[in-house]
TORMARLUM-823629 format. One line per field, with one value per residue (C-alpha): residue number from 1; x, y, z negated. Coordinates in Angstrom, 2 decimals, always signed. Each point is the difference from the previous one (the first is absolute). Layout:
BEGIN
pos = NUM	... $
u = X	... $
v = Y	... $
w = Z	... $
***
This chain:
BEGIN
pos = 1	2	3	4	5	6	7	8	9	10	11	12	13	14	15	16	17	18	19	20	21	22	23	24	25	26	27	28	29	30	31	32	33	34	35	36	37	38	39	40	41	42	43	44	45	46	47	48	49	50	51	52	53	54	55	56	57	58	59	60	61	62	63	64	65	66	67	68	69	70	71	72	73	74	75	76	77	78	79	80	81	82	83	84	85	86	87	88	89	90	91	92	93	94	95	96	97	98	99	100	101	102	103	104	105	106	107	108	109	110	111	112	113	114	115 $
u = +12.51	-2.65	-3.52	-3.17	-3.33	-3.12	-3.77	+0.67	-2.98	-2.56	-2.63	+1.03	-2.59	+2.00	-1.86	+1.46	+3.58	+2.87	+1.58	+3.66	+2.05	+4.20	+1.60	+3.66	+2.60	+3.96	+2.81	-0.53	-3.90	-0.92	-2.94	+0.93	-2.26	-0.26	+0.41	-1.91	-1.51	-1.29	-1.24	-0.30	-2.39	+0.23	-2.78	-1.91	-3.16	+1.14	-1.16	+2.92	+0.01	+3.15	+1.00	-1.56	+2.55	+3.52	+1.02	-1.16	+1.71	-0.76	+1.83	-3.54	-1.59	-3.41	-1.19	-2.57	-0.53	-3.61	-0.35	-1.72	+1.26	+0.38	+3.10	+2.89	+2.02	+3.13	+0.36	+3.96	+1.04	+2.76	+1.07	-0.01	+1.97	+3.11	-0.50	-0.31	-2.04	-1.95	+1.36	-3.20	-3.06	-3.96	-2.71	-3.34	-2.45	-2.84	-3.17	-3.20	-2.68	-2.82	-2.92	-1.96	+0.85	-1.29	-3.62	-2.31	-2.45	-3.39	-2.91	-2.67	-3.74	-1.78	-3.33	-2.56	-1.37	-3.63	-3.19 $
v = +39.12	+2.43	-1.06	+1.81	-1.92	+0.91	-1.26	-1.48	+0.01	+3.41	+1.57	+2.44	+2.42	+2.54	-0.20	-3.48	-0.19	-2.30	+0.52	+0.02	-0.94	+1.06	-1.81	+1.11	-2.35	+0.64	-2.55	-1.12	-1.26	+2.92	+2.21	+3.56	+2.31	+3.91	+0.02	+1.76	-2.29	+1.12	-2.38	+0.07	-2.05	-1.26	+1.26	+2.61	+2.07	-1.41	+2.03	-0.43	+0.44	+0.30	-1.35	+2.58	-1.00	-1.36	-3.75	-1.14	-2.26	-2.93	+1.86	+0.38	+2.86	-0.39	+2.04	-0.85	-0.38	+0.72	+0.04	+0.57	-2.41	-3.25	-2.32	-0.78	+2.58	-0.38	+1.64	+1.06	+1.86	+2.36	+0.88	+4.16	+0.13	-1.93	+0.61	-4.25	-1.51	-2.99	-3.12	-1.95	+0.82	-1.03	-0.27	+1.11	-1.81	+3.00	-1.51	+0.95	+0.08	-2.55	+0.71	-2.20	+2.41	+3.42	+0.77	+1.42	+2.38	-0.64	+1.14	+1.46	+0.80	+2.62	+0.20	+2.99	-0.84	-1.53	+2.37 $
w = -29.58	-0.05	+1.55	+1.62	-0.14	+1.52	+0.44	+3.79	+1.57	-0.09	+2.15	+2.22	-1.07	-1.62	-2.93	-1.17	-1.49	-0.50	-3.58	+0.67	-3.27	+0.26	-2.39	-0.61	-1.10	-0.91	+1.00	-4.00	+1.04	-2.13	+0.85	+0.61	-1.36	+0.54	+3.42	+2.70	+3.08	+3.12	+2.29	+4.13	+1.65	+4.33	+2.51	+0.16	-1.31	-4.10	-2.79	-2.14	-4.13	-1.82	-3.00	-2.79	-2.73	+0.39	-0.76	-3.07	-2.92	+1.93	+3.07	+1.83	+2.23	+1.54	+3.47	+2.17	+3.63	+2.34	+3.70	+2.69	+2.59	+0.00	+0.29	-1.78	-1.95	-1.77	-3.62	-0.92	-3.23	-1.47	-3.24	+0.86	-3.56	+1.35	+3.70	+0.04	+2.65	-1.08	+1.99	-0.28	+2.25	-0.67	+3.10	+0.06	+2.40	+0.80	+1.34	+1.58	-2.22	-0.34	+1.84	-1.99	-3.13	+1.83	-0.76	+2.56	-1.11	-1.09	+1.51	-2.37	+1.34	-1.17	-0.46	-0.97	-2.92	-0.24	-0.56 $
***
């Protein structure tokens, strides 16, 4: 029963990130809290950040995911406490940036000034 949500679609820029959230839940539909969460993610060139805390009280870990390439990658989960791998699976859509959004630099003239 336990889930892993992410933001699906980010710029491959390595710079933007997809906030993965690992949400542990027992047979009972009870979050598990206390437990530690790594996360793997598909593909390559990923800059990868583990959990920094285990599973809250409401059974949640966060990570987050960057990358350089674009494409689809798939994010899967384990509870490293229990050695339990995380049935569920979340995908991340990384896309080329906008080239409307990139600024070119300005030119600035110069001019000695005036006597």
């Amino acid at each position: 029963l336990s889930r892993i949500a992410a933001i699906s679609t980010v710029t491959a820029d390595g710079i933007a990130v997809s906030i993965i959230r690992v949400t542990l839940i027992n047979g009972d539909r009870a979050p598990v809290s206390g437990k530690t969460v790594t996360i793997e993610v598909s593909g390559e060139k990923n800059v990868i950040t583990q959990p920094k805390t285990p599973t809250d009280e409401n059974g949640v870990a966060i990570a987050q995911v960057a990358s350089t390439v674009t494409g689809i990658k798939v994010v899967t989960a384990k509870d490293t406490t229990d050695d339990v791998t995380i049935t569920d699976q979340a995908t991340i859509i990384f896309v080329a940036g906008s080239p409307a959004k990139r600024r070119s630099p300005r030119c600035v003239a110069i001019r000695p000034p005036m006597e």
